[in-house]
N, C-alpha and C positions, 0 to 999 in steps of 0.2 A: 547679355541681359537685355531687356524689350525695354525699349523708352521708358522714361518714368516725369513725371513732372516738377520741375520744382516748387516747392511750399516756402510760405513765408518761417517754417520753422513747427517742431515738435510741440502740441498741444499749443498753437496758436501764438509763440514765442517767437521776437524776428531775430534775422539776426544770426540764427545757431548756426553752426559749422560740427561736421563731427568730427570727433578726436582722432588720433592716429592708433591703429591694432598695437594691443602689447605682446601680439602673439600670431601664429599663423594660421593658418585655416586649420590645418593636417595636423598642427600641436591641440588645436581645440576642439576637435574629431578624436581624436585619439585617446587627451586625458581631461574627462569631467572636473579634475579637482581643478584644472587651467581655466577650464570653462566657465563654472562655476566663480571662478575669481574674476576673471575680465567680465562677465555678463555683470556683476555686481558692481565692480568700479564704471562702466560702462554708463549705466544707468548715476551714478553717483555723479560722473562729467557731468551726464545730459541734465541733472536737478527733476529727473522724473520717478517718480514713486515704482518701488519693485516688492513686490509682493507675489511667493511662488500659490500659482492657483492649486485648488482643490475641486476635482469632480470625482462622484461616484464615494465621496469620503476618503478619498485619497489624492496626498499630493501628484503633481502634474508634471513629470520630469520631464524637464525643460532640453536636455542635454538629448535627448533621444529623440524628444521633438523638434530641435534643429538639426540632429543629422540625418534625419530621414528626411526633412524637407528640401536639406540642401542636397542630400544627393539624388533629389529629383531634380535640380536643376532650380531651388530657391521658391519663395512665398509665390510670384508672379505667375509660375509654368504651373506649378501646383493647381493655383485657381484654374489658368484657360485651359488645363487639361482634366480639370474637374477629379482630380488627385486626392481628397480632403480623406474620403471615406475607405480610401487603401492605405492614407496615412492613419486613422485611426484604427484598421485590425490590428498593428504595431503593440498598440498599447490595450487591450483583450478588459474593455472594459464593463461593467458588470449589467445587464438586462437593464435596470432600473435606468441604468444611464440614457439620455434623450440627445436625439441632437449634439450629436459628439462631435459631427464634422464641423457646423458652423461655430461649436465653444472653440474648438482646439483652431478655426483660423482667428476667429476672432483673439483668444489668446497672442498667440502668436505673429499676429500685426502689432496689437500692444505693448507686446514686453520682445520680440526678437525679429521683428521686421530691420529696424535701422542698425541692429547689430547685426544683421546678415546685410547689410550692405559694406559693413565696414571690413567683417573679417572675412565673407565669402567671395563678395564684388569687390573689394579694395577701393569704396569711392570714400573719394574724399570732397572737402568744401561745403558749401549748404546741404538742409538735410533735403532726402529724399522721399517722394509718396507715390507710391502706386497708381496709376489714370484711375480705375474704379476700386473701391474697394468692398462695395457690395455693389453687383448690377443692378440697374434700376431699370426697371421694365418703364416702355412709351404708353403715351394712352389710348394708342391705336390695338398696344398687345390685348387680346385673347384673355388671356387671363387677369388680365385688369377687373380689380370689383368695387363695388361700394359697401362698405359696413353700415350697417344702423345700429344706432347705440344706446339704450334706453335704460340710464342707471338709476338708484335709488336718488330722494331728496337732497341736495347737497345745503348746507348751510349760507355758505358761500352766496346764492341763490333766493333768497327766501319767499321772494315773489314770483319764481314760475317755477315748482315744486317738482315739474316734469320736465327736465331738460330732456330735447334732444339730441344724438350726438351722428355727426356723418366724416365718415372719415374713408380715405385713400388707400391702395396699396403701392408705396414708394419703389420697392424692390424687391427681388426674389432670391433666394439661396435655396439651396439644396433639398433641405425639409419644408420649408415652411416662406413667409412674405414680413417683410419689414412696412407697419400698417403708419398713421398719422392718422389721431381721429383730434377735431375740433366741437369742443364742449363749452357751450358762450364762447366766454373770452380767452378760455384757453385752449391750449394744443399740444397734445398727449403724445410722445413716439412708445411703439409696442413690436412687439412680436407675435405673431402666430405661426404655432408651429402644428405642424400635421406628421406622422407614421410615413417612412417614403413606401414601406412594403404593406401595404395594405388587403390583407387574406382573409374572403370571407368565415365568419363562423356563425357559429350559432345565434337566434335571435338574441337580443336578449334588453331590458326594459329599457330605454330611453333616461336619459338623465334631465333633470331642467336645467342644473349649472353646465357652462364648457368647464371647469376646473372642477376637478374630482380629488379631494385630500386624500393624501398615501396613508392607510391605516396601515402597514406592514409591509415584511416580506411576503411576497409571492410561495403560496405553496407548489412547488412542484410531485405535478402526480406519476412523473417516472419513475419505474425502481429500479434500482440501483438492482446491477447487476450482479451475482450471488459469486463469489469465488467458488471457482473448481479446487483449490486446495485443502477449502474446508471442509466438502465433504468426503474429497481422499487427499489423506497427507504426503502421498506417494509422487501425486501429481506434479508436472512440472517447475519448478521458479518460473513464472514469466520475464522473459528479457525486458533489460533498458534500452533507453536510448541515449546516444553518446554526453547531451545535456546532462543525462541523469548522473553518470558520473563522474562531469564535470560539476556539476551541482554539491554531488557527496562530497569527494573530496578539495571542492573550497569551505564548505560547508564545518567537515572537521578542522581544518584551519582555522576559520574566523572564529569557532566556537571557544577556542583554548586565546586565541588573543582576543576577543570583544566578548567573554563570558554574558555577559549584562545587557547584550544589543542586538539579540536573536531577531527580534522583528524587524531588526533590518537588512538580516542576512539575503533575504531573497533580492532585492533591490540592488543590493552591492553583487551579488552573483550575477546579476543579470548583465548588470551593467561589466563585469568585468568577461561576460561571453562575448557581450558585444564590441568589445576591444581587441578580439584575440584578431591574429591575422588566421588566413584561410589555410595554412600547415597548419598551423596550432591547433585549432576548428576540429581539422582533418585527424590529427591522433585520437581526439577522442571517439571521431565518428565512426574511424576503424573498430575501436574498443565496441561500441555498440553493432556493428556491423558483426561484429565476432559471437557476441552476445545471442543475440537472433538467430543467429546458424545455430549456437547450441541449443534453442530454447526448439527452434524445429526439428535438429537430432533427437533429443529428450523427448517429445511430445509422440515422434513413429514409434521410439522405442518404447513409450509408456502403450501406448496402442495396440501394439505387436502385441506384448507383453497381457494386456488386455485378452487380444481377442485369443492368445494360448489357454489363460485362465479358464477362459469361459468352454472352450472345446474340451481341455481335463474335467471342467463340472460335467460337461453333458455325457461325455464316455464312462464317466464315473457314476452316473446318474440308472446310463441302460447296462452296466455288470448291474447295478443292483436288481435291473425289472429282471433281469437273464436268469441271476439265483431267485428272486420270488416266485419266475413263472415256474419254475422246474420244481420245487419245493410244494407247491400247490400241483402240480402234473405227480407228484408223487402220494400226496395226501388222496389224491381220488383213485389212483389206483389202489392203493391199501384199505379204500371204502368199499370199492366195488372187489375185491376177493375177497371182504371180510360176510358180503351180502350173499355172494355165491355161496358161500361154506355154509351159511344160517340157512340156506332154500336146498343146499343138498342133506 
């Protein structure tokens, strides 16, 4: 593990010590319901507030975001290998979602930084903090700016109606800059955050506010692609893949024992693929592996099958011009000896 400093204690608190693990790293890797128990008493030692976050309108599983961080090698490596946003494809979170790397570390310093020291690092004694825990750029950096800040009348105020506000950039993350603006007497901390992929498109008008309120979902103008089943029933099943039948048949399970708790089947599925060891994995991938073969035997043979169809249309097509032409080769000879006999 990389140096770390010591603090006078957890939210400013002297004095703290962390507790001793009730469990081992590879039992709290393995089963969420362990996890979920020690992270909770955990937090109950420390007398710090735990509250499971929500982004995207969905809770923030905790259990999946410490095993993927610790098996990069913990909070720390994470950061200085700039790891945050290959930790977040993990969890496939929804377009609307912003700045997902710097919620989920900032999460994640919060609520499972010093429990990853207790049950991943095994430290004990005073607690521990990380040397930076958001880089703070010098004021020689490049990208150092000054904001001006010109809000409405504040009350507060009432003799200079126009304050002005000038404020710093303290630090930088991933998307965006940790700002500090000074307004009179006071002193505001903020965030601004920016798109890190930035793609031109089309003009289009200027806004005056920087904050734009979400009227809605997003319409998407893709269409959806049309099944080939529907317009021939003949057509292949398309294959799964080995998830998917893992999927179904936990799926039937859980349905006949949690009748009443479908919306959380995915979640419990998920989680319990990601428990499986790499045989276990592997039976199913077979299954989908077998799948696929068939879905591509199926698909030559619907094909073949095809293009025989169409070769019988077309041979079947010229028997018919073969008898019309001959039928007609015959109607004009019976024209022309009927004309001969009338002119002799």
């Amino acid at each position: 593990m990389s140096p770390v400093a010591r603090s006078k204690g957890w939210n400013g608190v002297q004095d703290m010590h962390y507790p001793a693990p009730l469990a081992s790293h590879d039992d709290v890797v393995k089963d969420p319901i362990v996890f979920w128990d020690t992270l909770r008493r955990f937090h109950f030692q420390m007398n710090t507030k735990f509250m499971i976050p929500v982004i995207g309108g969905k809770e923030l599983d905790l259990h999946i975001l410490y095993v993927e961080v610790t098996r990069r090698g913990g909070f720390e490596k994470v950061v200085a290998e700039k790891k945050w946003r290959e930790v977040g494809t993990i969890f496939m979170f929804s377009p609307t979602t912003t700045s997902a790397s710097f919620v989920l570390r900032k999460h994640y310093f919060s609520l499972l930084y010093h429990y990853e020291q207790v049950y991943f690092f095994n430290m004990q004694g005073p607690l521990c903090s990380p040397k930076d825990t958001f880089p703070v750029c010098s004021r020689s950096c490049n990208e150092l700016a000054i904001v001006q800040y010109s809000p409405k009348p504040i009350n507060d105020h009432p003799s200079n109606p126009h304050l002005e506000g000038i404020g710093t950039i303290d630090g930088k993350f991933d998307c965006g800059y940790l700002v500090t603006v000074k307004l009179g007497s006071e002193v505001l901390a903020g965030v601004l955050y920016h798109p890190e992929d930035e793609r031109p498109s089309s003009p289009t008008p200027q806004l005056s506010n920087a904050i734009v309120p979400y009227t809605g979902k997003a319409r998407h103008s893709r269409r959806r692609r049309k099944s080939k089943r529907r317009g021939d029933p003949n057509y292949p099943k398309p294959n799964r893949s080995g998830y998917n039948f893992f999927f179904a048949e936990k799926h039937y399970k859980l349905k006949s024992l949690f009748p009443n708790r479908e919306r959380e089947f995915t979640k419990m599925i998920g989680e319990s693929w990601s428990n499986l060891s790499p045989e276990e994995r592997m039976v199913y991938q077979n299954i989908g592996l077998k799948d696929k073969e068939r879905y591509r035997r199926e698909v030559k043979e619907y094909k073949e099958s095809m293009k025989l169809r169409q070769t019988m249309e077309v041979n079947r097509g010229d028997s018919l011009l073969d008898g019309t032409a001959k039928w007609c080769l015959f109607l004009e000879v019976e024209n022309a000896e009927l004309r001969f006999r009338r002119t002799s």
